[in-house]
C-alpha positions in Angstrom: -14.3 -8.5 -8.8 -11.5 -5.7 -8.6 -8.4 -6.2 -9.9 -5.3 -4.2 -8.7 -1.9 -2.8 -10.2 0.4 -1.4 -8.2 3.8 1.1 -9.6 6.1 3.6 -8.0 8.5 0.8 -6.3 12.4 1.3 -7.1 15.9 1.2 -5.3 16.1 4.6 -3.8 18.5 5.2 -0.8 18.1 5.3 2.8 16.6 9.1 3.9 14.6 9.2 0.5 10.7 8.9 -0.7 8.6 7.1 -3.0 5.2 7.2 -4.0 3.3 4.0 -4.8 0.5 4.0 -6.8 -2.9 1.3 -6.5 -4.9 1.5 -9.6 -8.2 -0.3 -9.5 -10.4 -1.2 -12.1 -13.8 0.0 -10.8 -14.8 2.4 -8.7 -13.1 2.6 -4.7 -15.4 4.3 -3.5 -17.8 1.2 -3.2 -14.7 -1.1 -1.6 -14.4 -1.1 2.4 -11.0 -0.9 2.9 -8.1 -0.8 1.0 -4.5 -1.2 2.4 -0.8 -1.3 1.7 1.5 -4.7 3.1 4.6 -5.5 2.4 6.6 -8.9 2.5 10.2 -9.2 3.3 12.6 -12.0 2.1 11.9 -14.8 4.8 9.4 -12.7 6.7 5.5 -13.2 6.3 3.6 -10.6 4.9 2.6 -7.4 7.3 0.5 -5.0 7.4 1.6 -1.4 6.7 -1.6 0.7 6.5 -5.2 0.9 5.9 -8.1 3.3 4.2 -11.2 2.8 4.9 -14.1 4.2 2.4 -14.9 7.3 4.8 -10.4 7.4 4.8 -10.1 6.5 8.6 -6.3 5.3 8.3 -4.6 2.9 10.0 -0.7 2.2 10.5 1.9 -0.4 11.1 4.1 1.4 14.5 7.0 1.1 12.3 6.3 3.5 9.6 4.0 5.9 12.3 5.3 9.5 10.7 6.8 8.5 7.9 4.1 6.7 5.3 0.7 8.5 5.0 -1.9 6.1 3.2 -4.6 8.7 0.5 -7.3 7.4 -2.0 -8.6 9.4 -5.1 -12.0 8.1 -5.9 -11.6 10.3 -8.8 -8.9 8.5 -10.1 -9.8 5.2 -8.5 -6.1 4.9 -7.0 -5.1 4.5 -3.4 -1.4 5.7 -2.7 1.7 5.5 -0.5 3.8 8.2 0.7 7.2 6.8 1.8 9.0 9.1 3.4 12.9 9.2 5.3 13.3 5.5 3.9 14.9 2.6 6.0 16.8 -0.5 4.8 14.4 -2.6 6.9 11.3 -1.2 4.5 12.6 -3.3 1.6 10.2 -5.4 0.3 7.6 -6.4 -1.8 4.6 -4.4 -1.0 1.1 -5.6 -1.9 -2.0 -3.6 -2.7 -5.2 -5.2 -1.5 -9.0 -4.4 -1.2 -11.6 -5.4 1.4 -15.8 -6.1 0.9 -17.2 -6.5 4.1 -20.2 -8.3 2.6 -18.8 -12.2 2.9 -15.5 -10.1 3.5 -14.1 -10.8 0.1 -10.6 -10.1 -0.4 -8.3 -8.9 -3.7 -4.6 -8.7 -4.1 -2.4 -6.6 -6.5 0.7 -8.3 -7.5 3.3 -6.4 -5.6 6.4 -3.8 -6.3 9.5 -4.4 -5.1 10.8 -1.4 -2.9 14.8 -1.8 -2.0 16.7 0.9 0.6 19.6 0.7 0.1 22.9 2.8 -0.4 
């Protein structure tokens, strides 16, 4: 079992950045995948990117450019770079981690990210 924390969410204003942080409890560098989704009011939850454990990254079109998904087994934290903010990237964004082996899944509990002027 894994369990996940995620920080770094805020109100920051549309054009700006923010780093969120995924701290795990054990090492990452014997999880699958990790990846970062986000949840909008009245929206299901989506996928915004993906690490895998040799970092082959995957991401959502909408944030192409602008996020970049990184891992630090040292630290055994997977981050977020949010860069040129939009109002439509507020959410709640969720942390998760993936075992291939009966593809077991763990959840963080969220931070709330608001754009907004």
């Amino acid at each position: 079992q894994v369990h996940l924390v995620e920080s770094g969410g805020g109100l920051v204003q549309p054009g700006g950045s923010l780093r969120l942080s995924c701290a795990a409890s054990r090492n990452i560098d014997s999880i699958n995948a990790m990846g970062w989704y986000r949840q909008a009011p009245g929206k299901e939850r989506e996928l915004v990117a993906t690490i895998s454990s040799g970092s082959s990254t995957n991401y959502a079109d909408s944030v192409k450019g602008r996020f970049t998904i990184s891992r630090d087994n040292a630290k055994n934290t997977v981050y977020l770079q949010m860069n040129s903010l939009k109002p439509e990237d507020t959410a709640v964004y969720y942390c998760n981690a993936v075992y291939y082996v009966h593809y077991v899944v763990y959840w963080g509990q969220g931070t709330q990210v608001t754009v907004s002027s």
